[in-house]
KEGUPA-499782 format. One record per residue (C-alpha): residue in one letter; x, y, z. Coordinates in steps of 0.25 Angstrom, whole numbers, plus 5000, padded with zeros to 4 digits. Layout:
AXYZ...
END
This chain:
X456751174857X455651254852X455951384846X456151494853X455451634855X456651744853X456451864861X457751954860X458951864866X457851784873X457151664869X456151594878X455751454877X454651364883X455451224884X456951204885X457851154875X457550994870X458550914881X459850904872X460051034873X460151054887X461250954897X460750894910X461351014918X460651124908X459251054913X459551054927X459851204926X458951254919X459951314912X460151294896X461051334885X460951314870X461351354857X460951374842X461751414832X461351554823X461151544811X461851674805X463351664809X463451514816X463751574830X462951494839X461951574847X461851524863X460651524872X460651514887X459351464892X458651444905X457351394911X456551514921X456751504933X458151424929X459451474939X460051604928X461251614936X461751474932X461951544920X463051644921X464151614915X463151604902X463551774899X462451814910X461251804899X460051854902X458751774905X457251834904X456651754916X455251704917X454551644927X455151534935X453951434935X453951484918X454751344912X455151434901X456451434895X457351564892X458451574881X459451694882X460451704869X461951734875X462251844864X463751874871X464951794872X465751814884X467151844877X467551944887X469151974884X469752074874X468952194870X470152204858X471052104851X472452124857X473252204845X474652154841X475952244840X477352224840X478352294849X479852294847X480752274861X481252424859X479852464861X479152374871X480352364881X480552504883X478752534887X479152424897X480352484904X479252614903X478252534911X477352514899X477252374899X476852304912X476552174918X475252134922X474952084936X474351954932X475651914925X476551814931X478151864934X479051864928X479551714925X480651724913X482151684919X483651724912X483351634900X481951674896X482351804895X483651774888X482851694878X481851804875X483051904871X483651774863X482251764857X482151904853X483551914847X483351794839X482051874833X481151744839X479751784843X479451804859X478051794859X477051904858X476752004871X475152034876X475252174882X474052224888X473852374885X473252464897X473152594903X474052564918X474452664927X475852714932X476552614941X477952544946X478152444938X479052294938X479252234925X480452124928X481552194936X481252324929X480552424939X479652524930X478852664933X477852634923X476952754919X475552764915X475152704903X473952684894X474452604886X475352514896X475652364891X475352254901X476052104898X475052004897X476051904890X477451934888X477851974903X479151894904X479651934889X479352094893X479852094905X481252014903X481252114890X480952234897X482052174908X483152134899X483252254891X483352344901X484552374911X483952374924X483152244919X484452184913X485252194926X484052074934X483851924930X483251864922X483552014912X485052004913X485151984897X486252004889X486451984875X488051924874X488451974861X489551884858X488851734861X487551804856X486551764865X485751844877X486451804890X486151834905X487051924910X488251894915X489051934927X490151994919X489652004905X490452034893X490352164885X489752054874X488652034884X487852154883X486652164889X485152164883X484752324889X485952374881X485452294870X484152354870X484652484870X485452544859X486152664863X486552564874X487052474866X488052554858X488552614871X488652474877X489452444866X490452584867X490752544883X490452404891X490352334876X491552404869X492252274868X491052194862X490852304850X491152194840X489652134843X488852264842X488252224829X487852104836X487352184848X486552264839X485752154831X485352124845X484852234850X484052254838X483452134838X482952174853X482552314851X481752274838X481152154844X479652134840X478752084850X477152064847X476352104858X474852104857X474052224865X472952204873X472052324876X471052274888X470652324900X469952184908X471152144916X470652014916X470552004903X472052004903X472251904913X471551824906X472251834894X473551814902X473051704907X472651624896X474051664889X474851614900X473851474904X473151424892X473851324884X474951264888X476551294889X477451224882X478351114890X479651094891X479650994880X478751054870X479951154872X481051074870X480250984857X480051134850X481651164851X482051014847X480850994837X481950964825X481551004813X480150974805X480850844797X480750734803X480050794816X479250654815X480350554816X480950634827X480850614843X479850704852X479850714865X478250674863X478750554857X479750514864X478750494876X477850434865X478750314864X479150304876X477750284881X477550174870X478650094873X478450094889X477050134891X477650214901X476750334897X477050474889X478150544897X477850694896X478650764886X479350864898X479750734904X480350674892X480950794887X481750804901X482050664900X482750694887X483550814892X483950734905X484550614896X485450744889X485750814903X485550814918X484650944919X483350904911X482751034914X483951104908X483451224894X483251144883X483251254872X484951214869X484851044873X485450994861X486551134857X487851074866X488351194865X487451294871X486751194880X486851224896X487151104899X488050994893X487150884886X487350714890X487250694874X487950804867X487750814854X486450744855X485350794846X483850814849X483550674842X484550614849X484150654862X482850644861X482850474856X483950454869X483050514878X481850434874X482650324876X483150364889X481850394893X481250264889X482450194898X481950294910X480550234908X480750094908X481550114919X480350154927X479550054922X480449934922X481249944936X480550074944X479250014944X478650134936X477850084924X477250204919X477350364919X476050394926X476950324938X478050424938X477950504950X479150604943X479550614931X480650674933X481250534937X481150494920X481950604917X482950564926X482750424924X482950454908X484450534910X484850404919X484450304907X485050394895X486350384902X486250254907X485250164898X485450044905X485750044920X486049914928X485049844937X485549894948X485550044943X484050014937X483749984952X484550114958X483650194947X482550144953X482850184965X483250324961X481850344955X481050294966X481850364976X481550494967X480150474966X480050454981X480850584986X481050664974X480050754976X480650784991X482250794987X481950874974X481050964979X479950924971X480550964959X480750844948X481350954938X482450954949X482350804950X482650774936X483850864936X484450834948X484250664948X484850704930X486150774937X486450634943X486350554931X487850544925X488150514910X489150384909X488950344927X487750274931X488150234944X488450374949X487150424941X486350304949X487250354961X486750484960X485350474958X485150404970X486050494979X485250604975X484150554984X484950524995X484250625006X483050595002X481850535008X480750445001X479250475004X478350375006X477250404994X475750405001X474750314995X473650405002X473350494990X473350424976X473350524964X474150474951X474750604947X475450604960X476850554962X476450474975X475250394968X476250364954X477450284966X476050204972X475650174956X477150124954X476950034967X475749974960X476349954947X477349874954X476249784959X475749744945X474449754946X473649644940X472249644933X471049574943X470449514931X471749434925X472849454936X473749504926X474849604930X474649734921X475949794915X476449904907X475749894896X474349894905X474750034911X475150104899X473950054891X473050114904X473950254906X473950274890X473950444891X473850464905X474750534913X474450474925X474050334932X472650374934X472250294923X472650154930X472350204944X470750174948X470150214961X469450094969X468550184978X467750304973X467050304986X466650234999X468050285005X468750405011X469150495005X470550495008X470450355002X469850394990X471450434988X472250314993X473050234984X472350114989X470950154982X471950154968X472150044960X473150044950X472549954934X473449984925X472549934915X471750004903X470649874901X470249814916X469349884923X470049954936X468649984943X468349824945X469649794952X469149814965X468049714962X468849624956X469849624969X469049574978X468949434971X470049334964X469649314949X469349164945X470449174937X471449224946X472249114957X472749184968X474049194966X473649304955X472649354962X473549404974X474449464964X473149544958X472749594971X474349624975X474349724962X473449804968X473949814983X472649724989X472849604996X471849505003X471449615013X471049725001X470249624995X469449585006X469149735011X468549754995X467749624997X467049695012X466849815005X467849885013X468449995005X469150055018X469949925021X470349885007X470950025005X471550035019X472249885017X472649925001X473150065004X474249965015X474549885001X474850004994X475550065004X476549935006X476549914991X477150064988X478150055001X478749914996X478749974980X479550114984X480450024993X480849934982X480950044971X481850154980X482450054989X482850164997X483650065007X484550004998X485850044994X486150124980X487250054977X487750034962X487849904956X488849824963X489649794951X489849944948X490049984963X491450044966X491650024981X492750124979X491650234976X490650174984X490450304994X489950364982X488850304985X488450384996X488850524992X487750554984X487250694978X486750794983X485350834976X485250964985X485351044969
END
């Protein structure tokens, strides 16, 4: 490039940069943009450039430069240098402070801290806002506020259940983040707050713990306004709590401990709306929450020694995958598998699993510590996926259409680790019966699902377990999965998968059946089956068959190469009797017909004849796995004909 001639931000050139500086898109339009770096402070200087005559308003979101125009015949080359960065946000840094309950609480009840429209409602239920007074108590940080400082005008306010005639104020503070800690505060500490749920906290003196309010409470039970107030306090404790005096010291600690709570809180003094929006935004969408397990691995991490040797949830599902070539189970799943395995409600709080004492909900393993729990379930767990792979004709997790069903699965074998064949058959059953109505009887809810199919698994009885399970489904009413639309993240496409898996499909080159070892090595890292699933036809079809099942074939194979199948197909390998060769085709759902409408050329008819194979194919499969028309009678060794009604009085999942 030669060197240019400067004139004041504009430099004008008679030949466009040398080619490597500009992409194939940049010569099309004329439109160019380079850099050099200065050679003062390192801050690189960027130029826009554009040929005369050259479309400018393909350059506007380049800061709107400016462009000294010649000549449209002129082939002369104009640089502008962009000497401002759009950083639009801020005019200030936001100042940090600290404000103790006693002081912020009582500008909110003044109507001097307000909720912006833009924020969600309020969200928080009983136990979040009991946590966050357990939090404060306990001196444990609650996270910082973002208040947004701004003239705003008289008006009727609703902060929570509180209704509030705020006044004019310069200074007003708007919630940007901290809405459901300011307005459960606000809420909780006052009296008219106190009296609506989710605020009804009460601090019971005697067991030392904030509380909900109970219908009758005891004078130790005193509620968190009184606390909040001291005059009210000392009078409390001369009328309604003159039998509970012996725990005013007690009372008193605590109310200090509120009153004096610090809270940081970062001011933001800014007048662009949007400018909030955006930063309310980006705190509440960017990144990413933590999951229920990341939760549960933080509370039960152990302690730092031996942390290496010691079982993750992560790891767990490590091993798993390596021994099974199942796939990584996602931690959410094998953290409710783990808490299934210890009780029937997996979606139960986890914050007290291993304290017997305080817990809910009475544990299967009392006693059992983290270790403990977490080696049973991997084993457990491990037992659930064999399962699937070895008798419900589910090799891999891509091909679970709910995973809801391993959880279940996983309490069954922690219970019962080595169930009969014929109870091995009446799982199978159970599970494909699920996967066929679940969706329908528990209303499309699989955190219901698990729950509710757990309930029925009994410590110590099989048979009534087995029992159960089945009769939970007892209304229902199977749907018959469409092979119209083929997608393998959806439920419908993962049963037809699991119908093909059962064909064993064989390689065209040796007429080799592929087996586990094949589809794990092909789905290493993927969550779905997309990686095994190849489409025949890319075009020369309808569109509506671009989506059929029939124009899927499934290779569950890393090496051969899936786009000459189709080819190889249409003629018997030298290598290959017929005998093999039947079973080749047969893996894939074609048959003499298919393979004559691929040798014409005649893609309609060879996806019309295979879309018929596919469709028996998954009929017969589903018939087999959920034998819907056969009787779920125990094994006859263990039947008591005595109790054989039982049989037919099955529960009631309506819960």
């Amino acid at each position: 490039m030669p060197d240019p001639r400067a004139t004041g931000g504009t430099t004008i050139v008679s030949s466009p940069p040398a080619a490597p500086y500009l992409d194939h898109r940049q010569r099309a339009t004329g439109v160019h943009m380079f850099s050099r770096l200065a050679n003062t402070n390192g801050a690189r200087q960027v130029y826009l450039m554009c040929r005369s005559g050259s479309r400018i308003s393909q350059l506007r979101e380049t800061a709107q430069p400016h462009f000294k125009r010649k000549s449209p015949a002129q082939d002369t080359y104009i640089l502008t240098k962009v000497t401002t960065l759009n950083t639009a946000g801020l005019d200030t840094q936001p100042s940090a402070d600290t404000y103790e309950l006693e002081d912020l609480i009582p500008r909110a009840w003044a109507g001097h801290v307000r909720i912006p429209h833009f924020q969600r409602g309020f969200r928080w239920g009983a136990e979040d806002v009991l946590r966050l007074f357990d939090s404060i108590v306990r001196g444990y940080p609650i996270g910082s506020l973002l208040l947004w400082v701004r003239n705003s005008p008289a008006e009727h306010l609703k902060l929570g259940s509180l209704s509030i005639a705020a006044p004019h104020s310069e200074n007003a503070l708007w919630v940007v983040d901290g809405q459901q800690r300011i307005t459960s505060l606000a809420n909780a500490l006052h009296p008219d707050g106190n009296r609506n749920s989710p605020f009804t906290v009460h601090y019971d003196l005697a067991e030392q713990e904030f509380i909900a309010r109970s219908i009758h409470p005891s004078p130790h039970q005193i509620p968190a306004h009184t606390l909040f107030d001291l005059d009210k306090l000392l009078d409390y404790f001369d009328t309604t709590g003159k039998s509970a005096k012996a725990y005013f010291p007690i009372a008193r600690q605590v109310a200090k401990r509120l009153r004096q709570f610090k809270i940081p809180v970062y001011l933001v003094k800014q007048e662009d709306q949007d400018v909030l929006t955006d930063i309310f935004d980006r705190m509440n969408n960017f990144g990413k929450r933590l999951s229920r397990a990341e939760i549960f691995s933080a509370l039960f991490a152990g302690d730092e020694e031996g942390a290496d040797d010691r079982l993750t949830i992560s790891t767990i599902a490590a091993q798993i995958d390596s021994l099974t070539g199942f796939g990584s189970i996602d931690s959410d799943t094998v953290l409710h598998a783990i808490l299934a395995r210890r009780g029937p409600d997996p979606s139960r709080e986890i914050r007290l699993e291993f304290d017997d004492a305080r817990r809910r909900t009475k544990s299967d393993f009392p006693g059992e510590d983290r270790d403990t729990a977490f080696a049973e379930g991997q084993v457990a767990l491990q037992r659930a996926v064999q399962f699937l792979q070895q008798t419900a004709g589910v090799p891999h997790l891509s091909m679970v259409p709910y995973k809801a069903m391993l959880v279940v699965l996983t309490r069954f074998f922690a219970h019962f680790p080595e169930p009969g064949e014929r109870h091995r058959q009446l799982l199978r059953r159970l599970y494909w019966r699920v996967v066929l109505t679940g969706p329908a009887v528990f209303k499309g809810s699989f955190t219901s699902l698990a729950r509710v199919l757990c309930s029925y698994i009994y410590p110590h009885n099989e048979q009534r377990s087995i029992r159960d399970l089945l009769g939970s489904l007892k209304d229902a009413t199977p749907y018959s999965p469409s092979t119209l639309k083929f997608r393998t993240n959806e439920a419908t496409s993962k049963i037809i998968l699991c119908s093909w898996w059962e064909l064993r499909p064989r390689s065209p080159f040796t007429g080799e059946a592929y087996d586990l070892r094949d589809l794990a090595e092909a789905l290493i890292q993927q969550t779905t089956a997309a990686g095994v699933v190849h489409r025949i036809y890319q075009r020369g079809i309808e569109q509506t068959q671009q989506l059929w099942a029939a124009n899927r074939l499934f290779v569950p194979s890393a090496t051969e190469p899936a786009h000459e199948f189709p080819t190889r197909f249409t003629q018997r390998p030298f290598g290959l009797d017929d005998v093999t060769w039947s079973a080749v085709l047969r893996s894939y759902c074609l048959d003499g017909q298919t393979v004559a409408h691929l040798n014409k050329g005649n893609l309609k008819g060879f996806l019309n004849r295979r879309q018929e194979l596919i469709d028996s194919q998954l009929e017969s499969f589903l018939s087999r796995m959920a034998e819907w028309d056969y009787a779920d009678t125990p094994p006859l060794q263990e039947l008591n004909f005595d109790e054989i009604d039982e049989w037919t009085n099955l529960p009631d999942t309506s819960m």
